[in-house]
C-alpha positions in Angstrom: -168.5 165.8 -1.9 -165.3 165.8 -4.0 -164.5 167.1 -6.5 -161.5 167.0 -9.2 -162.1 170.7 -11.2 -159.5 172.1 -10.9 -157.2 169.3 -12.1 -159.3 169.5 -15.4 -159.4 172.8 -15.4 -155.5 173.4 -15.3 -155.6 169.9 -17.3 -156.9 172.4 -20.0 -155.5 175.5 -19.2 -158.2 177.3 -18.4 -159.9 179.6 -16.1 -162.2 180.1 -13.7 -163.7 182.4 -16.0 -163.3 180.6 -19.0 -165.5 177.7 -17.5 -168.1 179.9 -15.9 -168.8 181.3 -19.2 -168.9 177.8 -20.9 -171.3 176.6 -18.1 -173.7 180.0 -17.7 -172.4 180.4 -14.2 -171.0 183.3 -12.0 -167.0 182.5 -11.7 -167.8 183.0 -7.7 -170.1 179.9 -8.2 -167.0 177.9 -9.9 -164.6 179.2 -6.5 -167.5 178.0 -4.4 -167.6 174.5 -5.9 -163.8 174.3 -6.3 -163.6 174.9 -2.3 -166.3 172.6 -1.0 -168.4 175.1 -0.3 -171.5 174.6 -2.7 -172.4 171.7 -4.5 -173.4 171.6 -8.3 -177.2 171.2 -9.3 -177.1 168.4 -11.8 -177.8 170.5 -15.0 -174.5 172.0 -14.2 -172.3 169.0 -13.6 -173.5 167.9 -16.5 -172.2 170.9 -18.6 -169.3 170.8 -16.6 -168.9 167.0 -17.6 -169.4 168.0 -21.3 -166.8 171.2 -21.1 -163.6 168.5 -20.1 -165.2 166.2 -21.8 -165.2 163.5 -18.8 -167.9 161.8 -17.4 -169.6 163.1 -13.8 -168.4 160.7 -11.8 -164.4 161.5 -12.7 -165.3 165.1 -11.6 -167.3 164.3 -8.5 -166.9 162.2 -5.9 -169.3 161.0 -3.1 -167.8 161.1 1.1 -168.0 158.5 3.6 -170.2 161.6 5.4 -172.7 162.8 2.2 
């Protein structure tokens, strides 16, 4: 899967940090999803969503291979 945070992220101006503590999360869990390496449970997406204020879809994209 995709995915576009850290465009919104530095869209914002903020940090890994920053949006682990918006979302409840560890900021290792924000570098996980940023590199591909873990994918989001849906409660989080959705906060994630809310936090740039976009919709899930414009922060997550679906592969040919998911």
């Amino acid at each position: 899967m995709k995915n576009n945070l850290r465009v919104e992220r530095a869209r914002m101006r903020m940090t890994q940090q920053e949006l682990a503590d918006k979302t409840g999360v560890t900021r290792q869990t924000i570098v996980a999803i940023e590199q591909g390496k873990f994918n989001p449970s849906t409660v989080l997406a959705l906060k994630m969503a809310r936090v740039f204020g976009v919709t899930i879809e414009s922060l997550f994209e679906l592969e040919e291979t998911d």
